[in-house]
Backbone as CSV, one residue per row, in Angstrom:
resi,resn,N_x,N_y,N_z,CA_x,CA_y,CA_z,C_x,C_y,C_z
1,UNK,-4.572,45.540,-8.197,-4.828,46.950,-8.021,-6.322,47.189,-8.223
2,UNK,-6.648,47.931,-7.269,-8.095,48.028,-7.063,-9.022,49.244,-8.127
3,UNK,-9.524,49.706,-8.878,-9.330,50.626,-10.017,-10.608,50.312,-10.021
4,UNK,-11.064,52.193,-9.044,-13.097,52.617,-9.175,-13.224,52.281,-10.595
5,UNK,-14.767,52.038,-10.941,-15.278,51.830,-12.247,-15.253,52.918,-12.935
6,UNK,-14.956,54.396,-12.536,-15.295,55.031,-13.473,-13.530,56.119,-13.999
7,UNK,-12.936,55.660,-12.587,-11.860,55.719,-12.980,-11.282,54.648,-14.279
8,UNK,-11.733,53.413,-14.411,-10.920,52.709,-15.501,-11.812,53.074,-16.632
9,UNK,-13.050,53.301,-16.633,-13.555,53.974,-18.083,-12.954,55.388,-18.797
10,UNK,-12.242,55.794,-17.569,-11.384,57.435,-17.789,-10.241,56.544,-18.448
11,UNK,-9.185,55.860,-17.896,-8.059,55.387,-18.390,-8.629,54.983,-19.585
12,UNK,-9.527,54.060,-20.083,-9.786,53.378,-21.084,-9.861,54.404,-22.210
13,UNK,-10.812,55.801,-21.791,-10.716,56.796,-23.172,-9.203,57.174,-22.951
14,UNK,-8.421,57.562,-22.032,-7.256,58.146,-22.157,-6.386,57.061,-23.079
15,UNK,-6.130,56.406,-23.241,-5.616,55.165,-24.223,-5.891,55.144,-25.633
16,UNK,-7.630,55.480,-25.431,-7.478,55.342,-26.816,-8.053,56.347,-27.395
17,UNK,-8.042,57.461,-26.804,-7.153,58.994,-27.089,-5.887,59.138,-27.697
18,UNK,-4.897,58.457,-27.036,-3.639,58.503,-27.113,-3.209,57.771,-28.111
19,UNK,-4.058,56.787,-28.311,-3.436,55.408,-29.843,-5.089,55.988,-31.294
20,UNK,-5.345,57.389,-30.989,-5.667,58.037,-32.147,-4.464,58.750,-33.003
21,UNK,-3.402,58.900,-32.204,-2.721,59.942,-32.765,-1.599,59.090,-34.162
22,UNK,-1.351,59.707,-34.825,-0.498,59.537,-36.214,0.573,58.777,-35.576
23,UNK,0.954,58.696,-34.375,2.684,58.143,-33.981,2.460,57.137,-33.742
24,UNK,1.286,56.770,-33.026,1.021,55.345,-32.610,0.223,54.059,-33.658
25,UNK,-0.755,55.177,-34.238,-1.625,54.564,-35.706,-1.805,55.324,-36.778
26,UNK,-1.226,54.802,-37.446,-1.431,55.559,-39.082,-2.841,55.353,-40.092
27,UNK,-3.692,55.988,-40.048,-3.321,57.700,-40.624,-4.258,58.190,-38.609
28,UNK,-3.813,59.155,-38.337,-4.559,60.540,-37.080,-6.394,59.934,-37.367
29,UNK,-6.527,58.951,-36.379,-7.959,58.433,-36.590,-8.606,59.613,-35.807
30,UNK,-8.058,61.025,-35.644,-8.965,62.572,-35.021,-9.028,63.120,-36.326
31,UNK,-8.795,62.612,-37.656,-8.750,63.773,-38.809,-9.750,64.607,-38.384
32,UNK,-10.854,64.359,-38.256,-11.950,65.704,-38.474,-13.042,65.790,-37.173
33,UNK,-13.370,66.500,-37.321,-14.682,66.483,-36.490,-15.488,65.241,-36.248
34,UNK,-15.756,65.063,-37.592,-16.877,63.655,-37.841,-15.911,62.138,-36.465
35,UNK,-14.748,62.606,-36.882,-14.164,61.076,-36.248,-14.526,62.034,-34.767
36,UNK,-14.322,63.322,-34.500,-14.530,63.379,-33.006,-15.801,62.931,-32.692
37,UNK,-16.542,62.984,-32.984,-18.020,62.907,-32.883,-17.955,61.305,-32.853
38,UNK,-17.018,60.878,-33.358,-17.221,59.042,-33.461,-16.994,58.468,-31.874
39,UNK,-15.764,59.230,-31.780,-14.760,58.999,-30.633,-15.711,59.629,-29.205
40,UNK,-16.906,60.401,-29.427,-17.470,60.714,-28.362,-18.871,59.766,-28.002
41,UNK,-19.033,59.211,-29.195,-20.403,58.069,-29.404,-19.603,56.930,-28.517
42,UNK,-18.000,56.453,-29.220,-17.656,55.328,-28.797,-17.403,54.886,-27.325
43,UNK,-17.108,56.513,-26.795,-16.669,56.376,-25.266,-18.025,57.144,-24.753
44,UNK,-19.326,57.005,-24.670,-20.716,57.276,-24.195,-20.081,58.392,-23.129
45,UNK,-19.464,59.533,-24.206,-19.123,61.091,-23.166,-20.595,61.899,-23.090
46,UNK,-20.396,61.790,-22.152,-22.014,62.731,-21.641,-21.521,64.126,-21.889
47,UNK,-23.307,64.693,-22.027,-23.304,66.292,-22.191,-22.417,66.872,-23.499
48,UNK,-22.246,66.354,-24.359,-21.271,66.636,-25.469,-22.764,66.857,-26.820
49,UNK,-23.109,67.638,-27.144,-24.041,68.520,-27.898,-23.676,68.816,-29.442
50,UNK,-22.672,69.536,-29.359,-22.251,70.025,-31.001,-20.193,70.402,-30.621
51,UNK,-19.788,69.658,-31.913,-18.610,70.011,-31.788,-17.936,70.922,-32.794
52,UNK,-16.684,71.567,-32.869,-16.303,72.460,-33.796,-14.659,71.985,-34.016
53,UNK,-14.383,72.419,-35.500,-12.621,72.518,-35.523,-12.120,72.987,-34.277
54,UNK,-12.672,73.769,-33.510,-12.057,74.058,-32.246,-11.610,73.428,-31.486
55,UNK,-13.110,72.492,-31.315,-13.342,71.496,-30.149,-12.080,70.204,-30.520
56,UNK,-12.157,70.037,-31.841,-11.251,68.962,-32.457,-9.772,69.264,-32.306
57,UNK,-9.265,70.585,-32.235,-7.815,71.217,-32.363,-7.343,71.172,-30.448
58,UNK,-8.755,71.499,-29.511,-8.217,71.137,-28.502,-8.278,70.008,-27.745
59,UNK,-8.844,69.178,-28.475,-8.707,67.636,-27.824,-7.955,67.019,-28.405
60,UNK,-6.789,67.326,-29.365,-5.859,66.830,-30.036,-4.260,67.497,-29.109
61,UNK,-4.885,68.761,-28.758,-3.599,69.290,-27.495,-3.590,68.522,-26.486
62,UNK,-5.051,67.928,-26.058,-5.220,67.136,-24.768,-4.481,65.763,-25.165
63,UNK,-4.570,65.140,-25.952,-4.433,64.230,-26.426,-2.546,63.801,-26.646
64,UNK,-1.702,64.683,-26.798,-0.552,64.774,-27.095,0.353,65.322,-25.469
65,UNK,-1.113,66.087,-24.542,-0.109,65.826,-23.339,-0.630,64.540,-22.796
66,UNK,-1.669,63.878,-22.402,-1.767,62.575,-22.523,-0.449,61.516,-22.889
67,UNK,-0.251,61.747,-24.070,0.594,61.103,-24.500,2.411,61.089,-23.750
68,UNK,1.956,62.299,-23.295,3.193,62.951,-22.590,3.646,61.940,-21.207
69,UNK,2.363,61.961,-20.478,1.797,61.141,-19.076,2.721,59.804,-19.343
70,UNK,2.331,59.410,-20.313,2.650,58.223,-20.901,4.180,57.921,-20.828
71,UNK,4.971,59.035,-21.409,6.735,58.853,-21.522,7.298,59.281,-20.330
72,UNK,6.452,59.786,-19.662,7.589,60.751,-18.407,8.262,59.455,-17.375
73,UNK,9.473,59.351,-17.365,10.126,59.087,-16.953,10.549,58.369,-15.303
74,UNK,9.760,59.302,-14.618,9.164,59.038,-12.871,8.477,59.633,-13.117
75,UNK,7.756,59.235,-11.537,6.096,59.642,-11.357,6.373,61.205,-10.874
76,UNK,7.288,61.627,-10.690,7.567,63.171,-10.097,7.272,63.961,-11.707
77,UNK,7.884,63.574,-12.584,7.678,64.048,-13.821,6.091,63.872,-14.673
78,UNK,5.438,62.646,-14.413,4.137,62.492,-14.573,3.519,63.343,-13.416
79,UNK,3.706,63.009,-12.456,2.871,64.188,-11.191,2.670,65.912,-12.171
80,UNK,3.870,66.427,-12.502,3.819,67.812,-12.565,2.818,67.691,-14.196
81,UNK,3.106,66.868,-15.135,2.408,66.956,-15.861,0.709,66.464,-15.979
82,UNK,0.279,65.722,-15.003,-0.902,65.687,-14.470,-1.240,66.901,-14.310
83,UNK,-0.445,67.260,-13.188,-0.971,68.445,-12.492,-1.360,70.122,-13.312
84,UNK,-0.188,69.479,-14.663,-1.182,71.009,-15.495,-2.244,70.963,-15.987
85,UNK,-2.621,69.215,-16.621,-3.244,68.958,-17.489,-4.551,68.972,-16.318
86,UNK,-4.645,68.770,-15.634,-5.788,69.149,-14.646,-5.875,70.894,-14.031
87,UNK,-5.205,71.492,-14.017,-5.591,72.775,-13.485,-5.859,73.650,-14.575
88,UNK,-5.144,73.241,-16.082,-5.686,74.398,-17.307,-7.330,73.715,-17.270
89,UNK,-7.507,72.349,-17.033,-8.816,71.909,-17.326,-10.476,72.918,-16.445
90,UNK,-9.684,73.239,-15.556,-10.729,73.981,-14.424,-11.561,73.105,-13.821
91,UNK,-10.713,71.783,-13.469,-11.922,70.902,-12.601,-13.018,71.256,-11.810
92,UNK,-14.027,70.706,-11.393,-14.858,71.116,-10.888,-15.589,69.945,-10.514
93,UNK,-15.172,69.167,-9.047,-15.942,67.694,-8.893,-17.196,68.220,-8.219
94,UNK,-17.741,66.808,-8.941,-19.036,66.683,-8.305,-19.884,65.038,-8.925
95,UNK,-20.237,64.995,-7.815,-21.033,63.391,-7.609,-22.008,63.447,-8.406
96,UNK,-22.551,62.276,-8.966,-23.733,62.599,-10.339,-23.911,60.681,-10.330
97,UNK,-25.461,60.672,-10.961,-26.066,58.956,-10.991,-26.665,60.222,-12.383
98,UNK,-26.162,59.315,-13.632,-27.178,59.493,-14.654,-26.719,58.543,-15.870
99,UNK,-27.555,58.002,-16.753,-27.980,57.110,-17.848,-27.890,56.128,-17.270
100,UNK,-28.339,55.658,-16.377,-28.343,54.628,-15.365,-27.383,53.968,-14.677
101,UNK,-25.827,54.926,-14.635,-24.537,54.457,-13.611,-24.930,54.938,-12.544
102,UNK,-24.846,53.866,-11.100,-24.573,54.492,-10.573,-23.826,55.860,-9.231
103,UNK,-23.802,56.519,-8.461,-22.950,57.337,-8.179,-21.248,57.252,-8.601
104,UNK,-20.787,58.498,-9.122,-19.920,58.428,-9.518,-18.870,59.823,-9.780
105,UNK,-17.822,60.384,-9.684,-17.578,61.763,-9.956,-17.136,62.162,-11.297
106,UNK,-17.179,63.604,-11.245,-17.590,64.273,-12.648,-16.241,65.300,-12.546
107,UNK,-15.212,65.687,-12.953,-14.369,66.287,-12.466,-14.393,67.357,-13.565
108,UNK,-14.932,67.474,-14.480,-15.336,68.864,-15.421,-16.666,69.643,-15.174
109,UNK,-16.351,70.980,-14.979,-17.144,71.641,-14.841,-18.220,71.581,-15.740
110,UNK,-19.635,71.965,-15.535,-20.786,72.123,-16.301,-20.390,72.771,-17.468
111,UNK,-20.722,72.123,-18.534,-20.871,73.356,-19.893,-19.628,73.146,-20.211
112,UNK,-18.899,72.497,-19.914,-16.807,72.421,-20.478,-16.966,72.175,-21.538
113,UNK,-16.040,72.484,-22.294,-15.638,72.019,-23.338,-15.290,70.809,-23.643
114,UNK,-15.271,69.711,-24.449,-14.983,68.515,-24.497,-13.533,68.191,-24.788
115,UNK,-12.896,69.490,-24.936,-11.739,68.883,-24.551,-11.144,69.600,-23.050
116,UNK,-11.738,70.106,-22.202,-11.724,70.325,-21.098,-12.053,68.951,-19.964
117,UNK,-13.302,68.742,-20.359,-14.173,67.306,-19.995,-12.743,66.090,-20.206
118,UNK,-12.429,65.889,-20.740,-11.793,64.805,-21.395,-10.578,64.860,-20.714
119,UNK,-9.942,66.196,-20.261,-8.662,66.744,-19.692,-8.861,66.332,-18.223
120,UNK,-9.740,66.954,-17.703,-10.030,67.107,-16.220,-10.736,65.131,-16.340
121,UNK,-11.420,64.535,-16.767,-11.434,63.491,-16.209,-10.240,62.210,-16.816
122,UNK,-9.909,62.625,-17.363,-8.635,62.299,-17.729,-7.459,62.342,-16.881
123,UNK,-7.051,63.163,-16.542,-6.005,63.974,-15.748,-6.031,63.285,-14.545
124,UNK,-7.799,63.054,-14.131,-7.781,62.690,-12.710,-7.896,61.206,-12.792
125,UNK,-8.146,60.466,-13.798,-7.612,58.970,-13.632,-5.863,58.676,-13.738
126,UNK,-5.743,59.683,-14.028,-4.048,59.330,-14.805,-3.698,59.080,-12.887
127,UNK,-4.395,60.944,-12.079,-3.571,60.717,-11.021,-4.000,59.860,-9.457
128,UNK,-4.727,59.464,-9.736,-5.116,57.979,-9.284,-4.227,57.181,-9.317
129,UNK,-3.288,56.760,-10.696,-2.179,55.844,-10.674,-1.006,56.292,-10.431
130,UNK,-0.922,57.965,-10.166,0.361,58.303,-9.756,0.254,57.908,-8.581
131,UNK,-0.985,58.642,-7.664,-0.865,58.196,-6.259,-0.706,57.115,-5.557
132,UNK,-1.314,56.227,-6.654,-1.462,54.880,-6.130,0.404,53.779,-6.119
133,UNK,1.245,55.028,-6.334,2.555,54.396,-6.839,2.635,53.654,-7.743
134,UNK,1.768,53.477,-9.293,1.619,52.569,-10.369,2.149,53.455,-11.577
135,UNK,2.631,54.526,-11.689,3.017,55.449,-12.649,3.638,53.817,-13.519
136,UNK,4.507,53.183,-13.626,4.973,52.351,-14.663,3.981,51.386,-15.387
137,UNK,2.841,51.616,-14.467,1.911,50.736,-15.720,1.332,51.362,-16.455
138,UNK,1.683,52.660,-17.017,1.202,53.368,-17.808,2.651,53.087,-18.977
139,UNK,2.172,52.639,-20.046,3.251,51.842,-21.022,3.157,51.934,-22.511
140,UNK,3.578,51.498,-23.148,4.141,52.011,-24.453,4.274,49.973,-24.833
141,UNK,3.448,49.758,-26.043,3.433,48.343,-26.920,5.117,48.311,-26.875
142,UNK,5.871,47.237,-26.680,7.396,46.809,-26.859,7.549,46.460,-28.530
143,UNK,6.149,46.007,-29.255,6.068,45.639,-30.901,7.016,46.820,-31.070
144,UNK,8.556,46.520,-31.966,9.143,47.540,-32.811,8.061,48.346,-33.882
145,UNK,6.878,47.815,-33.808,6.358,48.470,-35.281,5.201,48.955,-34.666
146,UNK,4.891,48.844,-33.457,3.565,49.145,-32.829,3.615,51.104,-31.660
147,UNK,3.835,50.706,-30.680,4.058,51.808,-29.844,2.838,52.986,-29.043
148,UNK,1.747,51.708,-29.445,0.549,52.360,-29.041,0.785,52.318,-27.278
149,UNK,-0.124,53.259,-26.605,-0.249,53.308,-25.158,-1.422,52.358,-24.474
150,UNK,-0.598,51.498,-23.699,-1.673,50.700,-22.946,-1.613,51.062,-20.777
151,UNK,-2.254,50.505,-20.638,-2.487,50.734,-19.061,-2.118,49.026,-19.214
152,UNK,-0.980,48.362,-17.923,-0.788,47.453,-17.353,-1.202,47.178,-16.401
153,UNK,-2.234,46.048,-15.970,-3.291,45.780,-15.134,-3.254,44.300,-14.678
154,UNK,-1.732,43.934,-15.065,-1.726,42.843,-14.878,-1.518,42.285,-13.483
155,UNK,-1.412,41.232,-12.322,-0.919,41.326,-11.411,0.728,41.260,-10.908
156,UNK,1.116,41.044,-12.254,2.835,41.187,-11.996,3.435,42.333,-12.407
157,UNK,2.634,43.187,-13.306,2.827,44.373,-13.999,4.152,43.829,-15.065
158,UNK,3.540,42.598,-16.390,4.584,41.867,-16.551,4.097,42.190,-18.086
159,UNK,3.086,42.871,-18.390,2.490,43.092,-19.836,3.466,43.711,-20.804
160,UNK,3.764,43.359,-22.046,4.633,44.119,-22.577,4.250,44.839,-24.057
161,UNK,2.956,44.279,-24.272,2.715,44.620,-25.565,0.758,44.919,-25.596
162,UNK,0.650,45.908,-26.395,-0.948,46.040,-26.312,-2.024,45.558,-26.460
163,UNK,-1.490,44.306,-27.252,-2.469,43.554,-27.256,-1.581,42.037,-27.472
164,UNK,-1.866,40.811,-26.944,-1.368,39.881,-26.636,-1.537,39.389,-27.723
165,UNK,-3.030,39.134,-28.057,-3.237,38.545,-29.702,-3.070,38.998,-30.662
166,UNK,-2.532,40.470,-30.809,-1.706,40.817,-32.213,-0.547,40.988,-32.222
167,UNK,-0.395,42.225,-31.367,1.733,42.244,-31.371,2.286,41.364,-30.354
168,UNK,1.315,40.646,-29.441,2.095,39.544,-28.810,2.323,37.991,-29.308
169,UNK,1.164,37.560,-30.078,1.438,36.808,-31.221,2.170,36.577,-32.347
170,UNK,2.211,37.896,-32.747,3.260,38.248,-34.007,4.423,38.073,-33.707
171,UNK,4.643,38.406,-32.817,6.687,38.272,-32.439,6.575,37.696,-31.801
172,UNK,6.127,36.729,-31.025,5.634,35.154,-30.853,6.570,34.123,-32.102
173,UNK,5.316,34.408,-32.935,5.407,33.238,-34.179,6.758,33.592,-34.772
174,UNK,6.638,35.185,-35.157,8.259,35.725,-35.816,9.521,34.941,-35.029
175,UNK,9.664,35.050,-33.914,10.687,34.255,-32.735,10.794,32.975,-33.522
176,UNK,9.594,32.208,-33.092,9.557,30.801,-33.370,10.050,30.331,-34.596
177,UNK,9.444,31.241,-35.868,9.949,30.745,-37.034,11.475,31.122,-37.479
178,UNK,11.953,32.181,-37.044,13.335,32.517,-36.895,14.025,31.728,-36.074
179,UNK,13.651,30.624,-35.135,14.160,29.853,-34.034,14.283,28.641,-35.539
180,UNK,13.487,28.257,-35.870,13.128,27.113,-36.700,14.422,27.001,-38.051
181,UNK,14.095,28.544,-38.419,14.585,28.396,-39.692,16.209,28.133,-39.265
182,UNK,17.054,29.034,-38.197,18.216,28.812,-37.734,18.104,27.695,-37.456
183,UNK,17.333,26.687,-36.340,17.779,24.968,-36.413,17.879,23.986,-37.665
184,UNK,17.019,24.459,-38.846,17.034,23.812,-40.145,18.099,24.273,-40.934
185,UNK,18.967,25.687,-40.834,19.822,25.518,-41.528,21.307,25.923,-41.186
């Protein structure tokens, strides 16, 4: 699957947007402002100036329909929920080359809010993979103890867990040594 560059830097914050929240990682790595401000350094969000409890209370709404994208069921059910999470956003595309990427689109209006920004380019990577008929690689870790949201990018769409070297290792070895201990006794 072919996935513009700036579309997979959108999926990439939408992910780990979504594995901030309390259900997926314990403790809400959005507690405060300060972590928003972390979370906007970490994903190099342009035009983002000064943030407020505001700004933090609505990128935590964004963040939980995100999460939503994630469970819906068919892509008819992800479609409609795209489709709000992009029209409350007030998209507004437009082509832009700046901090040295370059051309690329901007689907939040000038001056948005950052959790507007985050919605609208968010929204519009999600529906990239609706269109693209990939709605199921948008996935949920199989780890019983994990349940964070990953994007499947694999070429079989055969990924089952978020990260291979932790919860795919772990119940790996868990298997194996539960295989072991039943042949030894």
């Amino acid at each position: 699957m072919l996935i513009p560059h700036d579309t997979r830097i959108a999926l990439d914050m939408v992910v780990d947007l979504v594995n901030t929240s309390p259900e997926s990682e314990e403790p809400d790595r959005l507690a405060d402002v300060e972590a928003l401000y972390g979370f906007v350094r970490d994903h190099d969000i342009s035009g983002v100036e000064s943030l407020t409890a505001r700004d933090l209370s609505g990128v935590r709404t964004v963040r939980g329909r995100f999460a939503g994208v994630f469970e819906a069921p068919d892509a008819r059910a992800a479609a409609g929920l795209v489709n709000e999470i992009v029209a409350e956003a007030g998209t507004t595309p437009q082509l832009t080359d700046h901090d040295g990427y370059d051309w690329h689109v901007h689907y939040f209006a000038p001056g948005a809010s950052i959790a507007d920004h985050l919605a609208a380019d968010g929204g519009m990577a999600l529906a990239f993979i609706v269109v693209a008929g990939e709605q199921e690689r948008l996935r949920r870790c199989e780890a019983p103890d994990c349940g964070r949201a990953f994007v499947d990018l694999s070429r079989n769409r055969s990924r089952r867990y978020c990260d291979s070297r932790t919860c795919g290792n772990r119940l790996h070895v868990a298997a194996y040594r539960a295989r072991r201990k039943e042949a030894a006794g």
